[in-house]
PAKOL-904571 format. One record per residue (C-alpha): residue in one letter; chain; x, y, z. Coordinates in steps of 0.05 Angstrom, whole numbers, plus 5000, padded with zeros to 4 digits. Example, Ala and Ser with C-alpha at 12.3 -4.5 7.8 and 13.67 -1.06 7.14 Angstrom:
<nodes>
[node 'A'; 'A'; [5246; 4910; 5156]]
[node 'S'; 'A'; [5273; 4979; 5143]]
</nodes>
This chain:
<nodes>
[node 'X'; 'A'; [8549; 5743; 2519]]
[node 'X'; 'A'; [8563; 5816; 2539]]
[node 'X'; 'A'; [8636; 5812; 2547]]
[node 'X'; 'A'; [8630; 5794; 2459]]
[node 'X'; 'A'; [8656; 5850; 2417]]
[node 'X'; 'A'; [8623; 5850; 2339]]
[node 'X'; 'A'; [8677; 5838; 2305]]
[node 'X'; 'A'; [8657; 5908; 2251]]
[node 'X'; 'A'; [8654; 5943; 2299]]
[node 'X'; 'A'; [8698; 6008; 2299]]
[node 'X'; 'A'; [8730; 6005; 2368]]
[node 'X'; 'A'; [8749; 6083; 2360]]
[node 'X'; 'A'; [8686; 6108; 2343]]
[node 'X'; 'A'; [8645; 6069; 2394]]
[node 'X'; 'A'; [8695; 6096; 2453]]
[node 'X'; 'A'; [8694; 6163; 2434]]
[node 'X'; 'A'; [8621; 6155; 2438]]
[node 'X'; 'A'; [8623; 6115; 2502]]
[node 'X'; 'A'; [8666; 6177; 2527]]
[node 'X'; 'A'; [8612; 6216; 2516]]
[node 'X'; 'A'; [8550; 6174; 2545]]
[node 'X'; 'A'; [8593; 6162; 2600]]
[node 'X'; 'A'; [8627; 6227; 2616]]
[node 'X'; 'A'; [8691; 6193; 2624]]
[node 'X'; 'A'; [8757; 6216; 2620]]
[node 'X'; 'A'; [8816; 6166; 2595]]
[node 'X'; 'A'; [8883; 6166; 2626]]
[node 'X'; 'A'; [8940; 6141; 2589]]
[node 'X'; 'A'; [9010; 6123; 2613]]
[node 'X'; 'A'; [9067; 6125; 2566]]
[node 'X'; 'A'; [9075; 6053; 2563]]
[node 'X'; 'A'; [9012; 6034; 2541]]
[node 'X'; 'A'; [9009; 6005; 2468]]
[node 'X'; 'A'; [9002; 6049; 2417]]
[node 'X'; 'A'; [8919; 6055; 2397]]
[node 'X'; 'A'; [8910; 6065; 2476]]
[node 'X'; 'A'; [8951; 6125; 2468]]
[node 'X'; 'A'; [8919; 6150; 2412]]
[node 'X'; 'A'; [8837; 6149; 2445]]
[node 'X'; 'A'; [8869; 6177; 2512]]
[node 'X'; 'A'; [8849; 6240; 2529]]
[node 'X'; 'A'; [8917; 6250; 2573]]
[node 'X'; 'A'; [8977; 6211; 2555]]
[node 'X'; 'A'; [9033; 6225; 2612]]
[node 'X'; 'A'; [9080; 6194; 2662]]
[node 'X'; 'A'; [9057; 6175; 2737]]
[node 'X'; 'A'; [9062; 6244; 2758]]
[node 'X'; 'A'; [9008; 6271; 2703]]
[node 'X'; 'A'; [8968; 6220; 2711]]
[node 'X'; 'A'; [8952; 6237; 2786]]
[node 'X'; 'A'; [8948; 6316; 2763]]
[node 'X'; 'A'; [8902; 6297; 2714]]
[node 'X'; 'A'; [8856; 6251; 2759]]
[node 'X'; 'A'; [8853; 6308; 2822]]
[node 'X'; 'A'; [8834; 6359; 2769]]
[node 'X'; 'A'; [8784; 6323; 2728]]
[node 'X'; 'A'; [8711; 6338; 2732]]
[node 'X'; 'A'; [8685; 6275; 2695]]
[node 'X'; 'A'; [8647; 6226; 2732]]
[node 'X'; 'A'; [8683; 6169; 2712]]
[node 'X'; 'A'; [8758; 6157; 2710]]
[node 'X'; 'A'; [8793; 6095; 2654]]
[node 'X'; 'A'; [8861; 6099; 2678]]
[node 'X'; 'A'; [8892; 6050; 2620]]
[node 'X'; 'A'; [8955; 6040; 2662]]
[node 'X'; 'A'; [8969; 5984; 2730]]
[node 'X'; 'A'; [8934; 5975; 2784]]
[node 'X'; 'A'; [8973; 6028; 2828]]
[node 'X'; 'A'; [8959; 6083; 2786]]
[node 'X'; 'A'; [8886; 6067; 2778]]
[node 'X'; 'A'; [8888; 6063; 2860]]
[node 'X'; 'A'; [8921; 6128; 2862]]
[node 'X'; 'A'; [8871; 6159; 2810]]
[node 'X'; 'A'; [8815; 6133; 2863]]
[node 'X'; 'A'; [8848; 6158; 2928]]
[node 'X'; 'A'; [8847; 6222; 2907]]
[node 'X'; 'A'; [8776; 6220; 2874]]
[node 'X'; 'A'; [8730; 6188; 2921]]
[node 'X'; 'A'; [8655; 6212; 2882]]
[node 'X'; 'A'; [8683; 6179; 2820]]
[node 'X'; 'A'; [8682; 6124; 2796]]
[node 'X'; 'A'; [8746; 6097; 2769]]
[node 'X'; 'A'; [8756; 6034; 2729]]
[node 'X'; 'A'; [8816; 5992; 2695]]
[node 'X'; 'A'; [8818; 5954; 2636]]
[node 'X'; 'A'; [8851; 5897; 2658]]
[node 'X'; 'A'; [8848; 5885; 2742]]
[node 'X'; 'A'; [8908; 5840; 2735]]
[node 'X'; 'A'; [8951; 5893; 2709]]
[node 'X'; 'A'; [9004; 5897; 2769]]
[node 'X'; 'A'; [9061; 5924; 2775]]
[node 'X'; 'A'; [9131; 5880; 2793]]
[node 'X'; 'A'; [9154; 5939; 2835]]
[node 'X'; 'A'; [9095; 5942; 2879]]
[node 'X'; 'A'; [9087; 5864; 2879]]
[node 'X'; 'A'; [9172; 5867; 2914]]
[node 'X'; 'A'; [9142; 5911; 2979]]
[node 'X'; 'A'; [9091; 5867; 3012]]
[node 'X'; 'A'; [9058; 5913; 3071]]
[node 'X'; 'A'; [9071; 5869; 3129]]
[node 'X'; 'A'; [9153; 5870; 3111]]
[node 'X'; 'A'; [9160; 5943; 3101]]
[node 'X'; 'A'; [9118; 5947; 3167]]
[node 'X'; 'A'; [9179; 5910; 3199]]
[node 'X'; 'A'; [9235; 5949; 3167]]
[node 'X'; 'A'; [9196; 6012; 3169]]
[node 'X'; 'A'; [9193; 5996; 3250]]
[node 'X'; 'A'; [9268; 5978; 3253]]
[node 'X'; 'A'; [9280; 6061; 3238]]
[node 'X'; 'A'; [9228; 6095; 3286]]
[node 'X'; 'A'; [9232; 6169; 3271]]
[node 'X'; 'A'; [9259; 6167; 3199]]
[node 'X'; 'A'; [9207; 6195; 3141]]
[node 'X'; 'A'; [9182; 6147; 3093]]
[node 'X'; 'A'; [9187; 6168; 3023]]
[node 'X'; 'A'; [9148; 6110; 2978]]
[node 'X'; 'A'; [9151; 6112; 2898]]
[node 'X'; 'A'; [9086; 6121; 2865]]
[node 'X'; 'A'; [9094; 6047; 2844]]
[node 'X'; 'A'; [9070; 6015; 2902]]
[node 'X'; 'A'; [8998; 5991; 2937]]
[node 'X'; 'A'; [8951; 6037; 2976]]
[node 'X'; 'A'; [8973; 6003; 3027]]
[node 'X'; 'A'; [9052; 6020; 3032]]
[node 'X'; 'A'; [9028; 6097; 3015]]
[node 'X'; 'A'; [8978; 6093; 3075]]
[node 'X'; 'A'; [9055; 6080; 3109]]
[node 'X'; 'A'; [9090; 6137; 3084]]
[node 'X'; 'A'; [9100; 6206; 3095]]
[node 'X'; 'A'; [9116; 6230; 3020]]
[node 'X'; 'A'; [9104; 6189; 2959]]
[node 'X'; 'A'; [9141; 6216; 2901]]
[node 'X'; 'A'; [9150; 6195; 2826]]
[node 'X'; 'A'; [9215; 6190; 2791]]
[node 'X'; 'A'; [9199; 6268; 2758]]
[node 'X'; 'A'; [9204; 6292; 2827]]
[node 'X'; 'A'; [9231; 6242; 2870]]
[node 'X'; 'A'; [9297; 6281; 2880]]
[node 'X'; 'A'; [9259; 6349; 2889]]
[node 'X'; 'A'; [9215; 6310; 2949]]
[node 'X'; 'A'; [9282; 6279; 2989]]
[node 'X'; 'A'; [9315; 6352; 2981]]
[node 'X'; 'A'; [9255; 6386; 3008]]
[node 'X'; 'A'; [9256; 6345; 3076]]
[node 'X'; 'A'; [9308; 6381; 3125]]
[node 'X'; 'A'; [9380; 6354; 3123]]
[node 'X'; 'A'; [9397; 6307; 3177]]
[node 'X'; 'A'; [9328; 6274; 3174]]
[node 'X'; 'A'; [9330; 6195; 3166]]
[node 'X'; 'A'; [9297; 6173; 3100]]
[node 'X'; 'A'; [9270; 6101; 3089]]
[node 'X'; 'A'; [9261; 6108; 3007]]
[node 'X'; 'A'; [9228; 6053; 2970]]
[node 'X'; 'A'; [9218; 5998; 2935]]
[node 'X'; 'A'; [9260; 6006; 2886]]
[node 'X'; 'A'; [9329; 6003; 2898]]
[node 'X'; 'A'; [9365; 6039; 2833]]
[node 'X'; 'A'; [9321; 6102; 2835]]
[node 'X'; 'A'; [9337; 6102; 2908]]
[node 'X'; 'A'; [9410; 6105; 2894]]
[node 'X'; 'A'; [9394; 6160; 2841]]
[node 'X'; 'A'; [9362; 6193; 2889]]
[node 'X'; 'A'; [9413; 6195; 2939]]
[node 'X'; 'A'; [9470; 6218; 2894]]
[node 'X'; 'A'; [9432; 6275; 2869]]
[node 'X'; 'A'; [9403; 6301; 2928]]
[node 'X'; 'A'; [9462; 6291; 2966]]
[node 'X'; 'A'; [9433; 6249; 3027]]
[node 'X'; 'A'; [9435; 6182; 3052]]
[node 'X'; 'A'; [9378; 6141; 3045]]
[node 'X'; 'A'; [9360; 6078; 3078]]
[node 'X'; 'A'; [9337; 6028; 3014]]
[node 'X'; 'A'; [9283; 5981; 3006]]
[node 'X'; 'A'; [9313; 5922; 2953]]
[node 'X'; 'A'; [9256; 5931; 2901]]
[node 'X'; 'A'; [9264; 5935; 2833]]
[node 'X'; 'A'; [9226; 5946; 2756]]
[node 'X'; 'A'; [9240; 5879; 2709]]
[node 'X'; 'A'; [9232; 5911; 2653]]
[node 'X'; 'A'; [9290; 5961; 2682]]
[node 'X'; 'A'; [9330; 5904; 2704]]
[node 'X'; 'A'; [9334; 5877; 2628]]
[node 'X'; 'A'; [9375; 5929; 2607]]
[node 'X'; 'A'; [9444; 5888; 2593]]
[node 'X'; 'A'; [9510; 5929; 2593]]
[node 'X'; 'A'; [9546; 5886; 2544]]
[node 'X'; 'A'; [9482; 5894; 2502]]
[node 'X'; 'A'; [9479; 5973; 2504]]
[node 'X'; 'A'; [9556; 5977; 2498]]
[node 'X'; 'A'; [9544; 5945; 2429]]
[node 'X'; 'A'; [9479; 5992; 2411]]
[node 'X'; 'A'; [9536; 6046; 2422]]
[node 'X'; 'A'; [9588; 6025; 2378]]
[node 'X'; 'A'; [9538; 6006; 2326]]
[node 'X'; 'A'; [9510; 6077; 2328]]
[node 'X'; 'A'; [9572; 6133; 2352]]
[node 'X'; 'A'; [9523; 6191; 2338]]
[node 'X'; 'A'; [9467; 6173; 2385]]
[node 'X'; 'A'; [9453; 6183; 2457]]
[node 'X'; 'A'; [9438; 6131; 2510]]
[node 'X'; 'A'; [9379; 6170; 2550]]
[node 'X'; 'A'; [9356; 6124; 2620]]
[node 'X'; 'A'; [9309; 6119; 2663]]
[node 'X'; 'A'; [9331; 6119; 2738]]
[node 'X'; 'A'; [9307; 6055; 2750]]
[node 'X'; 'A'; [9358; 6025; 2705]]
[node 'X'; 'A'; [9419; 5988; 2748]]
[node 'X'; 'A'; [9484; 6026; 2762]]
[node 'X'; 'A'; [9518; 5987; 2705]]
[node 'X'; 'A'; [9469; 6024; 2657]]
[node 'X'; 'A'; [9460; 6090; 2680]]
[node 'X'; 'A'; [9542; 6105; 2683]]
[node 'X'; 'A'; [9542; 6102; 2604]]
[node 'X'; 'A'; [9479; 6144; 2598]]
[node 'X'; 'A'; [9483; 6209; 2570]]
[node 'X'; 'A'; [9417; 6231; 2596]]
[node 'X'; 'A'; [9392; 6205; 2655]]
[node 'X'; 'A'; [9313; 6222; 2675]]
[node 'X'; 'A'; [9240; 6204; 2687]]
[node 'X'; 'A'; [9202; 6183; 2626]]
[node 'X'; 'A'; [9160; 6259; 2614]]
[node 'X'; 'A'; [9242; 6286; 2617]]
[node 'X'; 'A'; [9270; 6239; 2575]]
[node 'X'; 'A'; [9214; 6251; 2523]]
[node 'X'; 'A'; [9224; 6327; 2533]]
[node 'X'; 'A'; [9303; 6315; 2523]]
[node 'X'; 'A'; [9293; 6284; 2448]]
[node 'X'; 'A'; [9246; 6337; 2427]]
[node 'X'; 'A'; [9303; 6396; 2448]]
[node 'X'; 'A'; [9361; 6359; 2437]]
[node 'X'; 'A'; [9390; 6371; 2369]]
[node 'X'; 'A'; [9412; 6310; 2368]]
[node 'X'; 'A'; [9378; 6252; 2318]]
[node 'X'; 'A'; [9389; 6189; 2344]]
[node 'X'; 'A'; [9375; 6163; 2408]]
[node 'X'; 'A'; [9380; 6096; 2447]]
[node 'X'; 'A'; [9331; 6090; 2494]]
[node 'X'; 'A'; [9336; 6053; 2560]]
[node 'X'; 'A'; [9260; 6058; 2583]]
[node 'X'; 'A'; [9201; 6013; 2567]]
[node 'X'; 'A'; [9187; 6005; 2503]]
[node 'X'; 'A'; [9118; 6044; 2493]]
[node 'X'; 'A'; [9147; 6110; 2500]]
[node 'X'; 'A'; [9182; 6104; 2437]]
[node 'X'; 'A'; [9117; 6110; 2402]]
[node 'X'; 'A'; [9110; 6177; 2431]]
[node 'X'; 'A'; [9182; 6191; 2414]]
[node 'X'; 'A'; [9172; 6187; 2344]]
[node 'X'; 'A'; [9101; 6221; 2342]]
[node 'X'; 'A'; [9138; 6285; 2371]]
[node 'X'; 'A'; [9191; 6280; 2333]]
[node 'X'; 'A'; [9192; 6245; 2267]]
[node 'X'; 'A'; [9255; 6265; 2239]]
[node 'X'; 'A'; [9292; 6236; 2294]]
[node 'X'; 'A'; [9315; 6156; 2303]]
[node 'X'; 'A'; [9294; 6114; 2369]]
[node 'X'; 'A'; [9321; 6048; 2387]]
[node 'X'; 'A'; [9300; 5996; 2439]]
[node 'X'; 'A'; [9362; 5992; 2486]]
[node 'X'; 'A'; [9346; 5916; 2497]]
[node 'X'; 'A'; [9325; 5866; 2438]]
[node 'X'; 'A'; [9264; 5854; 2411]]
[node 'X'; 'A'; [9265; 5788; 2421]]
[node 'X'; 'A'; [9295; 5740; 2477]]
[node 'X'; 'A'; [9322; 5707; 2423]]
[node 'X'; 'A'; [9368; 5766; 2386]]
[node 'X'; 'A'; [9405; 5765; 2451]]
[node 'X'; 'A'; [9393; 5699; 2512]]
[node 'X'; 'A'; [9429; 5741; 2560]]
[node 'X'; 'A'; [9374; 5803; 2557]]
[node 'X'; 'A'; [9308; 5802; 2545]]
[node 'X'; 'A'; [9249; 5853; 2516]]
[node 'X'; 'A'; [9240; 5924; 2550]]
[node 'X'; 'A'; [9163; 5915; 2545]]
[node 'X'; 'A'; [9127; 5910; 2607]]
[node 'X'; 'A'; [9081; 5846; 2605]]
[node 'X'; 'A'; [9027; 5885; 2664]]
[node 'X'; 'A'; [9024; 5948; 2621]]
[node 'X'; 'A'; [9006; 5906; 2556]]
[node 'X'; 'A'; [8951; 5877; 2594]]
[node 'X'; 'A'; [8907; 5927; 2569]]
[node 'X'; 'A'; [8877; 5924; 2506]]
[node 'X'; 'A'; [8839; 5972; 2454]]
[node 'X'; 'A'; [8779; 5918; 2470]]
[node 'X'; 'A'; [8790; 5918; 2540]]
[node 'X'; 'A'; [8769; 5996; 2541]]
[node 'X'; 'A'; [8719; 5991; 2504]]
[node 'X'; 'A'; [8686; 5941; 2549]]
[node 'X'; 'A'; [8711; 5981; 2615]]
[node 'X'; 'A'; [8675; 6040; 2585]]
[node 'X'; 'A'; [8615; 5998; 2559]]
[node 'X'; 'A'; [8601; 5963; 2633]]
[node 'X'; 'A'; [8637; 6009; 2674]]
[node 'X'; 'A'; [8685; 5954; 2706]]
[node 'X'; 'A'; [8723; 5920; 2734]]
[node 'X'; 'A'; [8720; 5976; 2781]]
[node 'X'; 'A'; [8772; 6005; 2836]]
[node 'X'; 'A'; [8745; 6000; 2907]]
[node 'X'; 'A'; [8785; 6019; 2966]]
[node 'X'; 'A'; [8774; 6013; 3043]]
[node 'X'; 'A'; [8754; 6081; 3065]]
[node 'X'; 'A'; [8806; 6089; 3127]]
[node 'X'; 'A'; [8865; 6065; 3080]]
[node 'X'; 'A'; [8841; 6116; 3037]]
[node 'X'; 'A'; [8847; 6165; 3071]]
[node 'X'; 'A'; [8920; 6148; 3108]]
[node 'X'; 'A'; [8947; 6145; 3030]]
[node 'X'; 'A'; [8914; 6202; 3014]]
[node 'X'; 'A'; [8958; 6263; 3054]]
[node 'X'; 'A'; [9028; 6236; 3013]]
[node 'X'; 'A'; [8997; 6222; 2951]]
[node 'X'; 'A'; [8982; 6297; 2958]]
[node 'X'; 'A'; [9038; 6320; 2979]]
[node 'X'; 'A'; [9077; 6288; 2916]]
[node 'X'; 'A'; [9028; 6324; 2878]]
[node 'X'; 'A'; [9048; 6387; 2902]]
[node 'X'; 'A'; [9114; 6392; 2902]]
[node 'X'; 'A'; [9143; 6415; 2831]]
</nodes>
């Protein structure tokens, strides 16, 4: 069969080779397990990624992330060909804004601006007027003029963020991130007292509850800056779980701990702060992405091009 892998086989030599044959770049999120990070040849938050895709000049694309970010790679690089290692890598945010609903509420606030996160389908970008990420969501809501109606989605808790730091009122789609709605305050309040010294750094998808004892609040790319400048040494961090390899690459004198357990079982009333759709992909699965150059990302021209003009705008704002 051609999907079988010899077992000898030395999965990091044979992609780097692959790479090669192929002229292929690999795109790494943060959250991807650790030997994906290692064979990427850009590791970096939503935000990067897309950077990294529009300026590329290989002809093919592995985008080792969810299927948004692999359709966002492809939007804005047509002539390439862009593949994923796992096509049933979603993404629980995207999956909470189905088209036709957002359609409805979007149509229940004629003349407000649409601002979508990056975690969302091609087709609730092809909607908006802005996408954003959560490294510049705040800069992308401040740069619309004040008195402006903004529909912000899907998810709800950067939304809030959002709106607090930016100072405006946004109207909210009710989406959220399960691996952000793990985090358990009674949980973290513990991880606290056990360790006085360390900092609770958050992501802004992370509920209310969570992000009021957070010492640093930002998007993943920040919050990895933050422990590399910060002379602190121990940190607690409310994120998914991948970045912490990362963490401890850049800084190896420093302590990282998972704000939510291991294990459902250490605690029944939180679970694990690893994202099932991002752990899809596999150190095999690129290989074989890169081997057969699939499964592949193909996208309806038209809705191409309607998601295309926010995706770049997100890209260009700092």
């Amino acid at each position: 069969m051609t999907s079988e892998i010899d077992p000898e086989l030395d999965l990091f030599a044979a992609i780097a080779r692959l790479k090669r044959e192929q002229d292929a770049v690999i795109l790494a999120h943060y959250y991807q397990e650790p030997d994906i990070q290692e064979v990427a040849d850009v590791l970096g938050d939503s935000l990067a990624l897309a950077r990294a895709a529009q300026k590329t000049d290989k002809r093919v694309i592995v985008l080792c992330g969810v299927h948004f970010m692999a359709e966002t790679a492809k939007i804005l690089n047509p002539e390439k060909k862009v593949v994923l290692p796992d096509l049933a890598a979603g993404c629980s945010l995207a999956e909470s804004c189905p088209p036709a609903a957002f359609a409805a509420f979007k149509a229940k606030h004629p003349g407000a601006v649409v601002v979508s996160y990056v975690n969302t389908t091609a087709a609730i970008k092809a909607m908006s007027d802005y996408v954003c990420t959560s490294s510049n969501a705040v800069a992308v809501v401040s740069s619309i003029p004040k008195g402006t109606p903004i529909i912000f989605g899907p998810d709800i808790n950067l939304g809030r963020y959002v709106a607090s730091k930016a100072d405006r009122e946004l109207l909210l789609w009710p989406g959220t991130c399960i691996v952000h709605e793990t985090f358990n305050e009674k949980h973290l309040l513990r991880l606290l007292a056990e360790h006085p010294q360390a900092e609770l750094i958050a992501h802004p998808e992370c509920g209310p509850e969570v992000l009021q004892h957070a010492h640093v609040v930002g998007s993943t790319k920040a919050l990895l800056d933050h422990t590399q400048a910060s002379p602190k040494t121990e940190f607690i961090v409310a994120t998914e779980a991948g970045i912490l390899h990362t963490m401890r690459k850049a800084s190896p004198g420093k302590t990282f701990i998972a704000a939510a357990p291991e294990r459902l079982g250490d605690d029944p009333s939180c679970g694990c702060s690893t994202c099932p759709h991002m752990k899809l992909n596999t150190l095999e699965k690129v290989y074989r992405c890169l081997r057969d150059l699939k499964p592949e990302i193909v996208l309806d021209e038209d809705l191409r091009l309607r998601a295309l003009l926010p995706i770049e705008r997100m890209v260009a704002v700092g």
